[in-house]
N, CA, C and O of each residue as an XYZ file, in Angstrom:
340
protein
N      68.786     50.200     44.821
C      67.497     49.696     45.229
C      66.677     49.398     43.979
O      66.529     50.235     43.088
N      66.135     48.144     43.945
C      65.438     47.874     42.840
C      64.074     48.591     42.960
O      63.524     49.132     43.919
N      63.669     48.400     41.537
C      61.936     48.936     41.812
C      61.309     47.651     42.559
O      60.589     47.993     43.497
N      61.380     46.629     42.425
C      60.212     45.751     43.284
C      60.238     45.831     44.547
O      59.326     45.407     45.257
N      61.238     46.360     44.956
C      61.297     46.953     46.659
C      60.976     48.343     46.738
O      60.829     48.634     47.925
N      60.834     49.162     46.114
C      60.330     50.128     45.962
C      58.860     50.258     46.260
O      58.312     51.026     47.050
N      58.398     49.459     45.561
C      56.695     49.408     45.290
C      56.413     48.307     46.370
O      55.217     48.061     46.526
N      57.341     47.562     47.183
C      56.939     46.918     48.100
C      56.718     47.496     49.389
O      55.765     47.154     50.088
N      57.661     48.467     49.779
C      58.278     49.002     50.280
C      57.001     50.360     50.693
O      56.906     50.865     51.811
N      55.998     50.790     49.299
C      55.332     51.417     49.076
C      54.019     51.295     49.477
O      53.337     52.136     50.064
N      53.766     50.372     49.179
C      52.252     49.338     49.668
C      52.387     49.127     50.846
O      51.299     49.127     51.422
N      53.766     48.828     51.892
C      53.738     48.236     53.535
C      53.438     49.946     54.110
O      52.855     50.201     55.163
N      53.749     50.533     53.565
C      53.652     52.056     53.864
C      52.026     52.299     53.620
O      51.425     53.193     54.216
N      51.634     51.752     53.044
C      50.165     52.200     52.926
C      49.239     51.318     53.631
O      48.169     51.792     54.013
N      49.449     50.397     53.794
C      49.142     49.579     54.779
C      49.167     49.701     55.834
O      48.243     49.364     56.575
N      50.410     50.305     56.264
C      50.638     50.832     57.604
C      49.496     52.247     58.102
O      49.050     52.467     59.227
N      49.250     53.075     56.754
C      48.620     54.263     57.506
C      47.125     53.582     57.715
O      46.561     53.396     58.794
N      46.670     53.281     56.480
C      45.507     52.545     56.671
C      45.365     52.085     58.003
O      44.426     52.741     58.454
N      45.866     51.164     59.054
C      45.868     50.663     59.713
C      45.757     51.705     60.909
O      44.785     51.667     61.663
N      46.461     52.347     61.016
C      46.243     53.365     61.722
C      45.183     54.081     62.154
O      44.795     54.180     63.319
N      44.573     54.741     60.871
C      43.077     54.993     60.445
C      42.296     53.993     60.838
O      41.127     54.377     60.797
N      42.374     53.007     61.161
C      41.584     51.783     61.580
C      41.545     52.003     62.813
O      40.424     51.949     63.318
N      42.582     52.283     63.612
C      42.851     52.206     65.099
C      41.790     53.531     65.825
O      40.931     53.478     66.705
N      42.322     54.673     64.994
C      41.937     55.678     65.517
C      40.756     56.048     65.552
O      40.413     56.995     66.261
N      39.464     55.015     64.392
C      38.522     55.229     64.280
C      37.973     53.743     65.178
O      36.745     53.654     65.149
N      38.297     53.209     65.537
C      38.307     52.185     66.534
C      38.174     52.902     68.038
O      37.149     52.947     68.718
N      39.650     53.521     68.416
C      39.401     54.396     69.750
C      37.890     55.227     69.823
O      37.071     55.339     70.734
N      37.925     55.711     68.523
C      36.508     56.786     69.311
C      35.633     56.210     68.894
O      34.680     56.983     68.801
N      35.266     54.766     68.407
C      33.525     54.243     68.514
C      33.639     53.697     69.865
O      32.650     53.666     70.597
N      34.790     53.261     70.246
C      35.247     52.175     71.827
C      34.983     53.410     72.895
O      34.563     53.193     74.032
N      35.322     54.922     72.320
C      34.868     56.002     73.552
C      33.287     56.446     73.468
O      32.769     56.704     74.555
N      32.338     56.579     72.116
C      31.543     56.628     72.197
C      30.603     55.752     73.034
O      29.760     56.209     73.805
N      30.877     54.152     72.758
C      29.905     53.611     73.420
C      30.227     53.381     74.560
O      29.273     52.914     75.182
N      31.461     53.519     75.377
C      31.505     53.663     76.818
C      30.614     55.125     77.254
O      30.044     55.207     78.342
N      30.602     55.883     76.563
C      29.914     57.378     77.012
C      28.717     56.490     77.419
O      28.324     56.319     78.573
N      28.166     55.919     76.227
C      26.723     55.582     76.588
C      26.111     54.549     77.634
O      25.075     54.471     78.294
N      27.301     53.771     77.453
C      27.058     52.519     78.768
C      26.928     53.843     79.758
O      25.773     54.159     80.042
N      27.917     54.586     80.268
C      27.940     55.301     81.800
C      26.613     56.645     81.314
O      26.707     57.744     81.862
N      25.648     56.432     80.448
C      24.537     57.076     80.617
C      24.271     58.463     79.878
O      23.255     59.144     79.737
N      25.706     58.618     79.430
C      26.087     60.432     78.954
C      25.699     60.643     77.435
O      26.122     61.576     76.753
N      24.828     59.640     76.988
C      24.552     59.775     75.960
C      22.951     60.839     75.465
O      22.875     61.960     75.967
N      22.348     60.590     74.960
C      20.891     61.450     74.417
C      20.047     60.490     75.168
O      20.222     59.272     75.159
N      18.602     61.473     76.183
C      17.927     60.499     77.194
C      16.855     60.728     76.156
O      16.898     61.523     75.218
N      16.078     60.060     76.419
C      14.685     60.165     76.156
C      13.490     61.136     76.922
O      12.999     61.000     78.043
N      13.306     61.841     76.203
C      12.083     63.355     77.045
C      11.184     63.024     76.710
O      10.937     62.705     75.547
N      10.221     62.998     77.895
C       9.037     62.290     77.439
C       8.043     63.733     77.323
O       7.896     64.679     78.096
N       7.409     63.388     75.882
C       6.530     64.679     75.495
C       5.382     63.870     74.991
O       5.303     62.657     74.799
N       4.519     64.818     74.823
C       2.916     64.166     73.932
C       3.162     63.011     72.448
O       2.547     61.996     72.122
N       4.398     63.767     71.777
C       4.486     63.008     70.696
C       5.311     62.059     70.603
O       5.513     61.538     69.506
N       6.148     61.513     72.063
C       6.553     60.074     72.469
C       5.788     59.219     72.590
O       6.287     58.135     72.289
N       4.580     59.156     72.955
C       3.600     58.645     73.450
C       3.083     57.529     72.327
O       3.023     57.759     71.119
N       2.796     56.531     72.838
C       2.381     55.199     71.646
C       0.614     54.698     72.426
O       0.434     54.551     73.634
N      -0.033     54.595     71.775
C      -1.031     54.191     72.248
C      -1.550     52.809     71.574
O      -1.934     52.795     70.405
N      -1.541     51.967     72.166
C      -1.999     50.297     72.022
C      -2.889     50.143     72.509
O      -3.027     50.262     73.726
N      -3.925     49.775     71.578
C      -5.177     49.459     71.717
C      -6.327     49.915     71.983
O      -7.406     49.372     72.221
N      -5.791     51.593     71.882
C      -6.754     52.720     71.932
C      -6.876     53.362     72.934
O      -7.993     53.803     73.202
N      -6.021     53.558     73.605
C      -6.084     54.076     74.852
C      -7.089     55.323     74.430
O      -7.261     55.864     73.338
N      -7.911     55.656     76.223
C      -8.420     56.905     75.579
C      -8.066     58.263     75.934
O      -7.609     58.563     77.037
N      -8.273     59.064     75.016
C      -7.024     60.578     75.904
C      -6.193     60.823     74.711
O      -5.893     61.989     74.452
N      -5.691     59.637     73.775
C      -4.487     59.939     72.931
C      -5.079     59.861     71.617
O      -6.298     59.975     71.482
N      -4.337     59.681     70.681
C      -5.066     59.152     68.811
C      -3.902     57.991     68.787
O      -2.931     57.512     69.372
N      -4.953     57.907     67.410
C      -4.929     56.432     66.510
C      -4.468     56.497     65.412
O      -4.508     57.600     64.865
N      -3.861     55.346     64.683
C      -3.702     55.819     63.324
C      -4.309     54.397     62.580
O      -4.036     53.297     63.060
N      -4.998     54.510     61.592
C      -5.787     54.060     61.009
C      -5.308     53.176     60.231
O      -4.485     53.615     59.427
N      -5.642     51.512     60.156
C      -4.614     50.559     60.024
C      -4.676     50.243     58.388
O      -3.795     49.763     57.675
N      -6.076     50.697     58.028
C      -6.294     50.534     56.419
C      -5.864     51.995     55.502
O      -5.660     51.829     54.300
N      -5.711     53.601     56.157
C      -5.638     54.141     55.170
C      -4.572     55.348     56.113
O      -4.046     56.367     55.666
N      -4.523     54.925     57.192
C      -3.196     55.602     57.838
C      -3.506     57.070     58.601
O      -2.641     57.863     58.974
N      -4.929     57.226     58.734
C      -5.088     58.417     58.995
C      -5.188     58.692     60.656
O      -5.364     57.925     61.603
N      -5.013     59.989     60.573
C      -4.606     59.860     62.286
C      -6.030     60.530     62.987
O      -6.542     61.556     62.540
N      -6.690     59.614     64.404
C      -7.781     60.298     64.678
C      -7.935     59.839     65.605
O      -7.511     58.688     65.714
N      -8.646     60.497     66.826
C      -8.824     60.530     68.434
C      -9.186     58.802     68.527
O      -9.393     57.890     67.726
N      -9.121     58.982     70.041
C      -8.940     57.491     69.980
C     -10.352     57.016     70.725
O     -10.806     55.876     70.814
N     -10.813     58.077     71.153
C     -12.167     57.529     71.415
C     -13.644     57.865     70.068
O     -14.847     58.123     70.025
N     -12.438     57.619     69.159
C     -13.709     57.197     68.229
C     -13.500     55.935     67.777
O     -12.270     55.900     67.819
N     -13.830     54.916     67.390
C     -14.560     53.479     67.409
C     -13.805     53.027     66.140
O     -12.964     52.134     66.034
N     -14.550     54.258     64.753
C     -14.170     53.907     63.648
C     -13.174     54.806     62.850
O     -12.545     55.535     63.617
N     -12.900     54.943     61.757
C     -11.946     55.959     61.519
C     -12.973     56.679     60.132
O     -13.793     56.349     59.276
N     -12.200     57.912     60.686
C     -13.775     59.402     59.988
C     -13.548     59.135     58.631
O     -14.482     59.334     57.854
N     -12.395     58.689     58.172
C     -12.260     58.884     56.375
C     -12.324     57.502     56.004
O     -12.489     57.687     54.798
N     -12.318     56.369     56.119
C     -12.240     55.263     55.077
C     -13.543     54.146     55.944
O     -14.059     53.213     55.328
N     -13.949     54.508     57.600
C     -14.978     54.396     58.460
C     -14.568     52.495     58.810
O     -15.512     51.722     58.970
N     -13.424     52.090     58.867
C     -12.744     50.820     59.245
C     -13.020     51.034     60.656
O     -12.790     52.115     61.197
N     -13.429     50.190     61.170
C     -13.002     49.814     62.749
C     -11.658     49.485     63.142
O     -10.738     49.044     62.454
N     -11.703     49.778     64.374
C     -10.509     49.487     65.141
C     -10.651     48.230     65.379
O      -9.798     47.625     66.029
């Protein structure tokens, strides 16, 4: 057996596992996202700090569009840099 079949011989072999490794990490993203189509994935819990408030709802806070600060939403302006909403 020559060496150039050797090292050919060597590389189809590595190619081959590679490929494999391809497959198998193929099967379980193809099982993950079927989990999630049929629902079995992470739901969403709705808590206080899910909550998005647009346009000021009142009841929730704000965050302050010039200096980022966070503050009730039935105030008008914001307490530290005094920007309007």
């Amino acid at each position: 057996m020559d060496t150039e079949f050797l090292i050919l011989y060597l590389a189809l072999g590595i190619v081959a596992v590679l490929m494999i490794a391809v497959l198998i990490m193929l099967f379980s993203i193809l099982s993950k996202v079927e989990k999630l189509a049929q629902g079995g994935g992470r739901s969403f819990e709705a808590s206080p700090y899910n909550r998005v408030n647009i346009g000021g709802n009142a009841g929730g806070t704000v965050f302050c569009t010039q200096c980022a600060t966070q503050y009730d939403a039935s105030q008008k302006n914001c307490p530290r840099c005094g920007k309007s909403r």
